[in-house]
Structures are given as C-alpha cells and as structure tokens.
C-alpha positions as CSV (number, residue, x, y, z in Angstrom):
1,X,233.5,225.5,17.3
2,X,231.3,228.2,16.5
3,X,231.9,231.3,14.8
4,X,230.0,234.5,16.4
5,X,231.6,237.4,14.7
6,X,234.9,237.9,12.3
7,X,235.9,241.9,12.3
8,X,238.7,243.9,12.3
9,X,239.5,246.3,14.9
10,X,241.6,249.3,13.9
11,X,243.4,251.5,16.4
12,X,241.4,254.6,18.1
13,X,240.5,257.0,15.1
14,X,240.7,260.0,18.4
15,X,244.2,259.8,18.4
16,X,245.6,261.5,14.7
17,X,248.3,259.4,15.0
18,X,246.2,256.6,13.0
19,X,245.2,258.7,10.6
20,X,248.4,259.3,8.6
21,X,249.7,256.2,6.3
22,X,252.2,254.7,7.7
23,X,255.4,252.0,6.8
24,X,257.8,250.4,8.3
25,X,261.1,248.2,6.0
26,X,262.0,245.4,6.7
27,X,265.6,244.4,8.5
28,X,268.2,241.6,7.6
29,X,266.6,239.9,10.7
30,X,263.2,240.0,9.6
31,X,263.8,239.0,6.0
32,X,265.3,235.9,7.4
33,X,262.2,234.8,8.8
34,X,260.2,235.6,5.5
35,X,258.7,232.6,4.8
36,X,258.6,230.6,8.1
37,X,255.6,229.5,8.7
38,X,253.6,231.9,11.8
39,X,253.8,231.8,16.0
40,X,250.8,230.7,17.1
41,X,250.2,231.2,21.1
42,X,247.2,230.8,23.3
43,X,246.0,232.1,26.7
44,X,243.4,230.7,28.6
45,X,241.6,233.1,31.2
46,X,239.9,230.4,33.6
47,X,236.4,232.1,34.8
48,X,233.7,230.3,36.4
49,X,230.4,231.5,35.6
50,X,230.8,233.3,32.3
51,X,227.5,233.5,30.3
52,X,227.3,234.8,26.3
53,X,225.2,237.9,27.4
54,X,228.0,238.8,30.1
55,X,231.0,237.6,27.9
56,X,229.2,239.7,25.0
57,X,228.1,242.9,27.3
58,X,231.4,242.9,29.6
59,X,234.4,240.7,28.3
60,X,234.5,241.1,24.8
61,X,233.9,245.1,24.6
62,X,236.4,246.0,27.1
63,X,239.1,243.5,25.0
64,X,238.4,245.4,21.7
65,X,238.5,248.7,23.3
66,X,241.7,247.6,25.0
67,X,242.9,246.5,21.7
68,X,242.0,249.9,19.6
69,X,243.7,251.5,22.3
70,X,246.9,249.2,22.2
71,X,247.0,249.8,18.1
72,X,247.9,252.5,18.5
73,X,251.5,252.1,19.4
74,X,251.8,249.7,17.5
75,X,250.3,250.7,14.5
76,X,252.6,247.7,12.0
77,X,250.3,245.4,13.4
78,X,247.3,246.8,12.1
79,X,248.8,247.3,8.8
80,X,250.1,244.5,6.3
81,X,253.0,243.2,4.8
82,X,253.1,244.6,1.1
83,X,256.1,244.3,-1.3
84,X,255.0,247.3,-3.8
85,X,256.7,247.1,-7.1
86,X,259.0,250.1,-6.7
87,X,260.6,248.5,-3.6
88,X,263.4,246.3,-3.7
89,X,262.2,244.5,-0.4
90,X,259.1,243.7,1.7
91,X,257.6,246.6,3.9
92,X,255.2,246.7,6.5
93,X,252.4,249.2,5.5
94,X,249.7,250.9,7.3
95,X,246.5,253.2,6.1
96,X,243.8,254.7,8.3
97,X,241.3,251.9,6.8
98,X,243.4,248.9,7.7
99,X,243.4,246.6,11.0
100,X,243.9,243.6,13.1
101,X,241.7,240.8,11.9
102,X,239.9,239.0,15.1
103,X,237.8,236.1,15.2
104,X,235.0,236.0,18.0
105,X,234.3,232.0,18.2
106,X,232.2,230.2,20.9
107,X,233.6,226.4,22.0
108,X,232.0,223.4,23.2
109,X,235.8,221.7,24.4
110,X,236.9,221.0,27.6
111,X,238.5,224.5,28.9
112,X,240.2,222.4,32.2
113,X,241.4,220.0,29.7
114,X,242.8,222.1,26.9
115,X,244.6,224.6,29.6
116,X,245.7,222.1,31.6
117,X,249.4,220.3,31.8
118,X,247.9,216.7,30.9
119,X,248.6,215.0,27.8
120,X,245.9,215.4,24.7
121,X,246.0,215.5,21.0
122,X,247.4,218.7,19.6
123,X,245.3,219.0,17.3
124,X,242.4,219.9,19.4
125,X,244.4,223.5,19.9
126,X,244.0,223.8,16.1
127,X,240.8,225.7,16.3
128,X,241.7,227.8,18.7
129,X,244.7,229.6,16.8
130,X,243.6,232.0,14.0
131,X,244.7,231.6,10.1
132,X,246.9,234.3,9.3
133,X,245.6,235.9,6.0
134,X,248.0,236.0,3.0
135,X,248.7,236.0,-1.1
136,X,250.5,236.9,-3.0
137,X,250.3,240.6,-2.9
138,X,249.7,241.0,1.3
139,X,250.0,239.3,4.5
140,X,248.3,240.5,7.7
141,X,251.2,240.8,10.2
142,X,248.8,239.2,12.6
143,X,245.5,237.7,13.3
144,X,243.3,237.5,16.5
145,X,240.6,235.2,17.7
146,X,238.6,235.4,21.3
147,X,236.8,232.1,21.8
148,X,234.2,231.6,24.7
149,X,233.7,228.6,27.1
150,X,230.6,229.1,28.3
151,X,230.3,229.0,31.9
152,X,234.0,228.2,32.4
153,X,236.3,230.5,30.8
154,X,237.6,232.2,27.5
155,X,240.9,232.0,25.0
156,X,243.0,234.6,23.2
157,X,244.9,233.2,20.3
158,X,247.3,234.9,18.1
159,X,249.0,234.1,14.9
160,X,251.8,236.5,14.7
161,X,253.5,236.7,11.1
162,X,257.4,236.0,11.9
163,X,258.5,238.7,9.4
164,X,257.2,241.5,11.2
165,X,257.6,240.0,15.2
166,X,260.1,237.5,17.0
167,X,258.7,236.2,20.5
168,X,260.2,239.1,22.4
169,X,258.0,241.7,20.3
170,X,255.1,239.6,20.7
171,X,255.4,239.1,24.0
172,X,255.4,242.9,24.5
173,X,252.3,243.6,22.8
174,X,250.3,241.0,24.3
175,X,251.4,243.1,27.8
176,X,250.6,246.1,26.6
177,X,247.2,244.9,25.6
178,X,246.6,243.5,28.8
179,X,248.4,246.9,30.7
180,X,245.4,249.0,28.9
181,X,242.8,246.4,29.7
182,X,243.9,246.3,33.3
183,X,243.4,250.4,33.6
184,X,239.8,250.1,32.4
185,X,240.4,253.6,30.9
186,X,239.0,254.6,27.5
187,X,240.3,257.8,27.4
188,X,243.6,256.5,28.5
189,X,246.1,254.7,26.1
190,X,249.4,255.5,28.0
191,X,252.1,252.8,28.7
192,X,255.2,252.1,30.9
193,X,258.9,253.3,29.0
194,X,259.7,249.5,28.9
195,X,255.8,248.3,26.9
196,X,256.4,251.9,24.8
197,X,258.0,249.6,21.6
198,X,261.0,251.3,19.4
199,X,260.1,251.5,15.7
200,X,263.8,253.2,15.3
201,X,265.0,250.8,12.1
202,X,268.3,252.2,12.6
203,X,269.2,250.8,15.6
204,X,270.0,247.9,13.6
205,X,272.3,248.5,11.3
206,X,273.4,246.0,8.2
207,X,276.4,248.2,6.8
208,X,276.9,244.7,4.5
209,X,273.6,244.7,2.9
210,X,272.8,241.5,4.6
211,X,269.4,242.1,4.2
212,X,269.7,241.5,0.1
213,X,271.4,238.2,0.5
214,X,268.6,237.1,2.6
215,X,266.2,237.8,0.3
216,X,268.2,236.6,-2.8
217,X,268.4,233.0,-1.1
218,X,264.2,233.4,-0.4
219,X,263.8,234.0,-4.3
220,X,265.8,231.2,-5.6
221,X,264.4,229.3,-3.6
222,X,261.0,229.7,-5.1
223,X,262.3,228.1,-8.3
224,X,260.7,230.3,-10.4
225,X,261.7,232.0,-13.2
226,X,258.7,234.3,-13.1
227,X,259.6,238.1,-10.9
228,X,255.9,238.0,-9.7
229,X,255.8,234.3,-8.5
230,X,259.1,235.2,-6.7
231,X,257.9,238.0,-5.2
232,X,254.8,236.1,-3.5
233,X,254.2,236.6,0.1
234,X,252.9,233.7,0.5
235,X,254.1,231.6,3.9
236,X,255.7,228.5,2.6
237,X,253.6,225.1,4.4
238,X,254.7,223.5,7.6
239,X,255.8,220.0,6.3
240,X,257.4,219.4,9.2
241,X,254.4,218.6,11.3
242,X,253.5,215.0,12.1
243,X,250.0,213.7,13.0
244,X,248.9,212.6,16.1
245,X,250.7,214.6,18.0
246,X,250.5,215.0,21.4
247,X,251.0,218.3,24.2
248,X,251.9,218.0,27.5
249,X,253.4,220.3,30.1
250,X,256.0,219.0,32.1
251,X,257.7,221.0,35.3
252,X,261.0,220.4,35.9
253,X,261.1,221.3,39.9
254,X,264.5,222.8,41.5
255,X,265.1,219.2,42.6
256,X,264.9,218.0,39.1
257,X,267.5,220.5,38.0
258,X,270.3,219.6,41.2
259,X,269.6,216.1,40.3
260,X,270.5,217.0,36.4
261,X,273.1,219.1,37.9
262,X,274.9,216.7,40.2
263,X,274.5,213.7,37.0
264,X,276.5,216.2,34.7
265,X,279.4,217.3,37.4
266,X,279.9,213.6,38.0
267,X,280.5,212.6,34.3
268,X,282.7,215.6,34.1
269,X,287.0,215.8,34.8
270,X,288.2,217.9,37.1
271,X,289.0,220.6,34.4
272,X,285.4,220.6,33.5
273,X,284.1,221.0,37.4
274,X,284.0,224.8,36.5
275,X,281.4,224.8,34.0
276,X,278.4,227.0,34.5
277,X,275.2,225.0,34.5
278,X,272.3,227.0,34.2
279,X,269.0,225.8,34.7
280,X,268.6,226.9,30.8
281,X,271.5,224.5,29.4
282,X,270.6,221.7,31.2
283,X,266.8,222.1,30.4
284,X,267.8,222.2,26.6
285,X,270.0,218.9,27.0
286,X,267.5,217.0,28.9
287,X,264.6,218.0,26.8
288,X,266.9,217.3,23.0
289,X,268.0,213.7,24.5
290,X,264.1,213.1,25.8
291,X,263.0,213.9,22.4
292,X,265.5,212.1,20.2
293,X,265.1,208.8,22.3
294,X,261.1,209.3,21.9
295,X,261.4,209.6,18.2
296,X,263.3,206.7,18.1
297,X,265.2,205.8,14.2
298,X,268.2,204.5,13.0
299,X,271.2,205.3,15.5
300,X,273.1,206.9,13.0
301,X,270.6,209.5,11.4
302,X,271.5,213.3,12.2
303,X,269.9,215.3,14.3
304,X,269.9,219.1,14.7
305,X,269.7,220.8,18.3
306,X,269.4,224.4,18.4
307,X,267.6,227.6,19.7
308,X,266.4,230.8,19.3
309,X,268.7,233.5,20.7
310,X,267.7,237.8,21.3
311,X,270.2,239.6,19.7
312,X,268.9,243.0,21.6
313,X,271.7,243.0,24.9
314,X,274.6,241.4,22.7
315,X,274.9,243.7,19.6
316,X,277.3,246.7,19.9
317,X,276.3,248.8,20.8
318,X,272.9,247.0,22.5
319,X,269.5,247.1,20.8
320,X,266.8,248.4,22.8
321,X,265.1,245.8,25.0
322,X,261.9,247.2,23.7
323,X,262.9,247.5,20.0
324,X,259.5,246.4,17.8
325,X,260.9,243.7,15.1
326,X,262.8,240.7,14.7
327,X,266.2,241.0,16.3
328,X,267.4,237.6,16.9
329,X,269.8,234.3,15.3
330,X,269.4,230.6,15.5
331,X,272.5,228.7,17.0
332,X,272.9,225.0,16.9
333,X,274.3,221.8,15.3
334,X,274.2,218.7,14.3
335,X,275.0,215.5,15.8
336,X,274.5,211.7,15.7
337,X,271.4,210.0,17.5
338,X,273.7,207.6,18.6
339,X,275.9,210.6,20.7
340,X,272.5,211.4,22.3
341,X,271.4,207.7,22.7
342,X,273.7,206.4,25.1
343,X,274.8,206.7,28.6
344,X,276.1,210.0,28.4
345,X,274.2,211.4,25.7
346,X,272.5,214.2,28.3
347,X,276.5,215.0,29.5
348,X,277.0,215.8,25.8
349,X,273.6,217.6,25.7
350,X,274.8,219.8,28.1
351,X,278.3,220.7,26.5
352,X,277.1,221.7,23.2
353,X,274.4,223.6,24.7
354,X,277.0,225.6,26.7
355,X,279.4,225.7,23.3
356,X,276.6,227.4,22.0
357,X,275.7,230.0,24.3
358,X,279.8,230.8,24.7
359,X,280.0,231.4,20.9
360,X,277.0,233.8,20.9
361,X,278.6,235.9,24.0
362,X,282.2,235.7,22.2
363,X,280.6,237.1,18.9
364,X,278.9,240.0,20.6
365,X,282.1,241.4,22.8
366,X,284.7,240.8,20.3
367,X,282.9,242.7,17.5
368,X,280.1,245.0,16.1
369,X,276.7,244.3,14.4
C-alpha cells in the first residue's frame, strides 16, 4: 500500500449554504451507539485498463467533485463530533473550514481476489478501510480513502462514525454520491426526494429523556472520576476481534432457501404449519447455528443471537425513510450452544428469529415512540 495524497474535501464553497456554521444534537438513538467502535464498508469498481495518469486525470477528480457536490446536503459529515463544555451532550458541528478526511492510496493486492466471494484472510481488507480520526475533544463523523489497482480497478472505503450514521444513512449517502457522480454535472448538485436526507431532530421524539440515561450509562462506564476523562470521545477498542480471521461470501440460492424452508415445516406441529418463513429469518437461523458449530466450545456456554432493526416505518407516527441519523434497536437473546448444536438447533434458530421480529412489530402498533 502506498499513500498518494491525504486531503480533505469540503463541500462546494458556490453554494452559501456551506458557509454558515452549522450543528446538529445528538438523539437517544445516536447516543446509544457512542462508543461502538466504526462501520467500515468497501466497494470495489472492477476496471480493466486503469493507468495512474487516467485514474489521476479522470477518476479521482470527477469522485472529489462528486463528493464536494454531495457535502453539501449533508453537511454533518463534513463537520465533527464535538462535546463543547456548555452542552450537556455530544453535537455534531460544522464550520466553513472543516471536511471529509480522504485518503488517496495506490495497492499492489490482488483486486479479483480481494472483491471476490473466495475465502482469504481478513486482514488483507485492513488497509483498505480508513482510520477514523478521534480524541478526546473531536471525532470526524467519517473518513474516506480511494485506493488504485493499477490496471485493474479501484476501491472506495468508508469508516462511518456510528454516533452520527446507522447503515440506512450511510447507505444513502454513498447513493447520493454516486447519483451526482453519475450526472457528470458540476454545476448540478440536485437529488431525488428519497437521496434528499431529513436533518428534522424532531421527528424523533424522547419525551422521557432517554437520551440522558444513555449517556449516564456511557460515563460510568469510563470509571473515572475525572468530568474531562468522562467526557472523551474517544471510540472504545474492538476486543472482540479474533486473529486469523477469514471472509467469504456465500449465496444462499432460492433452492437453498425451499430446502431450509421445507426442513423447518417438517420439524414443526400442525399449529406451527402457519408460520411465516421469510427468506430473512431463516437466513439468520442458518447463518447463527453455522457460526456457533464453527466456533465450536463447551456445549453449555451462552451465546447471544441478535440483529440490527430500522426503527423509521415502525415508530408512531413513522420516521422518514430518508431521515439522516441513527434511528434503529438491537433485538436478540441468549441461548445455550447446546440448543443450537443439535438436531434441531436450526428449527429453534428459526423460532426465536421470528419471536424477535413479532415483538418489534407488536411494540410499534400497540404504542408510541
């Protein structure tokens, strides 16, 4: 890996929206994710051919044009997380001078190996995905690196701060990004209703100050009697990760799934023949019992199965699809390996995966946020 350029690219200085400060508090649902460690995410752009003089001449302006462009609805991201003394929580600020820290980086990896669905070591992804700047006083709400395969492609990564976005958020700016790019306008930074993101705070409300018992639970946990060390914004380290870890991309056909799907029904009584097995439940139960098998361990350890739901389409009244934020929950339990382990572990996968989605739907129609 070779480093070419480290900048920042700050959204168009024509449009005088950039050039008024700018913040943005944070929500019970952000504050939650304080301290996780970042999202990282890669695309790979397969192109055959792709020099350094093209990539530099062609590629790389029209992406930071793009980008300028993109900034400038979404102006959070350019600016930085900042807990300023007078506040009583974390806010995302933003000043005409600030913006999105990118990497330009030049690799000698395999592309067709790295963006492909074989099995390698993780770790050689780990250059690929920028480091998300923070202290104790800031943390960039996201950081951007382009990397170059010569001759056979390029790579965006993005290490997204999960204060400021959840996946859905992300996932809107990276097509937003690539709308402008697409329209090859620089004079042009319009988007479609459903890219334009909502920076309404209101539209999630926390009449139970939810939001302070979030962070109260984030202080004590520091373990620190000192109000400055508590108030770090520091990410706390991933200790969860193993080494040698390896990636793979496996595709679970439509045959796979009426397979899983028949397995299930047949395990089932005749009072459970009416269960709703969606192609996401039994992808969740197959992948938790592959994983705890893999791992292996004593029989009788716990395990925790659980995901990641958007909150948006089941508050009341709804959230905005295209609401800029966190706005999400984590649902799951625990279980014993052993429950997973044997013959019917992937029948009980499957149950407590539907339990799961049930509560979330009974929660939203039988109350309010």
């Amino acid at each position: 890996m070779k480093i070419l350029e480290s900048t920042r690219v700050t959204p168009s200085l024509n449009s005088p929206n950039a050039s008024a400060p700018f913040s943005l508090p944070l929500t019970y649902s952000d504050i939650f994710w304080l301290k996780f460690h970042p999202v990282e995410r890669l695309f790979f752009y397969p192109l055959n051919g792709l020099t350094l003089p093209r990539f530099n001449s062609e590629i790389l302006p029209k992406l930071k044009q793009s980008l300028s462009l993109t900034l400038l609805h979404f102006l959070p991201l350019a600016g930085n997380l900042k807990w300023p003394s007078n506040s009583p929580k974390p806010i995302i600020s933003y000043t005409p001078s600030d913006g999105v820290p990118l990497t330009v980086a030049e690799s000698d990896a395999d592309f067709n190996i790295l963006s492909s669905n074989g099995v390698y070591e993780a770790v050689e992804l780990h250059p690929l995905a920028p480091e998300l700047i923070t202290s104790d006083d800031s943390a960039s709400t996201i950081a951007l690196q382009i990397t170059l395969f010569p001759n056979t492609g390029f790579c965006v990564g993005i290490t997204a701060h999960h204060a400021v976005l959840d996946g859905k958020t992300t996932t809107m700016f990276i097509k937003s990004w690539a709308y402008i790019c697409k329209q090859g306008n620089p004079e042009n930074s319009s988007l479609p209703p459903e890219l334009i993101p909502v920076l309404d705070r209101s539209v999630l409300r926390d009449p139970g100050g939810v939001d302070m018992i979030y962070l109260k639970t984030w202080l004590d946990s520091m373990g620190s009697d000192s109000d400055t060390d508590k108030k770090s914004l520091k990410i706390l380290p991933n200790k969860g990760e193993a080494e040698s870890l390896v990636r793979a991309t496996v595709e679970i056909t439509r045959e796979d799934l009426k397979k899983l799907r028949e397995r299930v029904l047949s395990k089932l009584p005749d009072t459970g023949k009416d269960l709703h097995l969606s192609t996401f439940v039994l992808t969740y139960a197959y992948i938790a019992t592959c994983i705890v098998r893999s791992r292996g361990g004593n029989d009788d350890r716990d395990v925790g199965c659980g995901f990641t739901i958007d909150c948006r389409p089941l508050l009341n009244p709804p959230v905005p699809e295209n609401y800029f934020g966190n706005c999400n929950t984590i649902t799951g339990e625990l279980a014993k390996a052993r429950d997973l382990l044997d013959e019917d572990g992937f029948v009980l996968g499957v149950q407590k995966g539907h339990q799961d989605l049930e509560f979330m739907v009974q929660i939203s129609v039988g109350g309010s946020q």
